[in-house]
C-alpha positions, 0 to 999 in steps of 0.5 A: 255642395260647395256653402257647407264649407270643409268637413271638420276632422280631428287627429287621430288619438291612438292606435286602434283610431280609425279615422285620422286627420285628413284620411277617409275611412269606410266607418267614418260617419256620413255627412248629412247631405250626402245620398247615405245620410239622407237615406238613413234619415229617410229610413227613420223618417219610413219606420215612423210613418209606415202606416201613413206610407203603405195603407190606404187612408183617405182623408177627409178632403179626399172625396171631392178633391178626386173629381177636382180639375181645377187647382185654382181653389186655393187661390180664394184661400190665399194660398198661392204656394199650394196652387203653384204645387198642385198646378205644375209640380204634382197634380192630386196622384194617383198612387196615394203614398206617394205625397207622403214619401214626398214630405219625408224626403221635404222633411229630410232635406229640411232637417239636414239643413237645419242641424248645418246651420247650427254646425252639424255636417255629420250623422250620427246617433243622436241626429238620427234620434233628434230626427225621430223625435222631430218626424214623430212630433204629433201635429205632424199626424194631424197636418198627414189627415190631410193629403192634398196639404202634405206636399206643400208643407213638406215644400213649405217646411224646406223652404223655411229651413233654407231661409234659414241657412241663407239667412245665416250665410247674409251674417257671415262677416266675411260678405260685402253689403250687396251680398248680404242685401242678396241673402236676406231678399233670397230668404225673405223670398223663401220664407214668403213662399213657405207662407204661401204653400200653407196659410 
């Protein structure tokens, strides 16, 4: 991904170093937004919600969303992000986990862009604790009682950590004014689609 920019290296400090400046290792730690970093993250994401992710919870929306055929509800609630969802990226599935492998992997990716705007390309320990506290924050439970809201808040979630990651490519002070005018329309689009998915 070419707006992440070159992956700091340090130099190596001894002979036992395996990871040198400018050498890849295979212990080298993996970068955020590659398939390894991702998957570890989802992992965590995994043995957080494994209860949410392998039994069969229905909520309390679930009895007459089933018969639902028409997404068209959540027009009258103002909620046009959800009905975009509902109508053409994922209809109300059959197979209940898998709105909530579709917010972890929402939840993932947003985390991941998040800690590269703060600088942070790599994975370590630590991101993957920071992770698991972010992941088992409660409201996270209460918002998962909900199936039919689950996708779009991860959708939501994402695009307002990538609002945010646009908005700090528009601050880079190497960029002209119609750039910048470009990344901050780009991240207010965002950041209103992140308010349509959910209220």
């Amino acid at each position: 991904i070419t707006i992440l920019g070159p992956v700091p290296t340090r130099a190596a400090e001894g002979p036992n170093d395996m990871v040198s400046a400018g050498s890849s290792s295979a212990l080298s730690p993996p970068l955020l937004l590659s398939p390894v970093g991702l998957s570890l993250l989802f992992a965590v994401f995994v043995a957080m919600h494994f209860q949410s992710l392998t039994g069969l919870s229905l909520s309390i929306d679930d009895d007459t969303a089933i018969l639902r055929t028409d997404p068209s509800i959540w027009l009258h609630e103002g909620r046009w992000g959800a009905y975009l969802v509902e109508r053409f990226i994922m209809p109300l599935p059959a197979i209940t986990f898998l709105p909530y492998a579709v917010f972890g992997a929402c939840l993932c990716l947003a985390f991941a862009l998040l800690a590269i705007s703060l600088g942070i390309t790599t994975l370590s320990w630590e991101i993957l604790l920071g992770f698991a506290l972010f992941v088992g924050v409660p409201q996270w439970l209460f918002l998962m009682e909900f199936s039919a809201n689950i996708v779009p808040i991860g959708i939501g979630f994402l695009c307002a950590a990538a609002s945010v990651v646009t908005l700090d490519r528009a601050a880079a002070q190497r960029r002209g004014i119609p750039e910048r005018l470009a990344f901050v329309g780009a991240s207010v689009g965002l950041l209103a689609l992140a308010t349509g998915l959910y209220q």
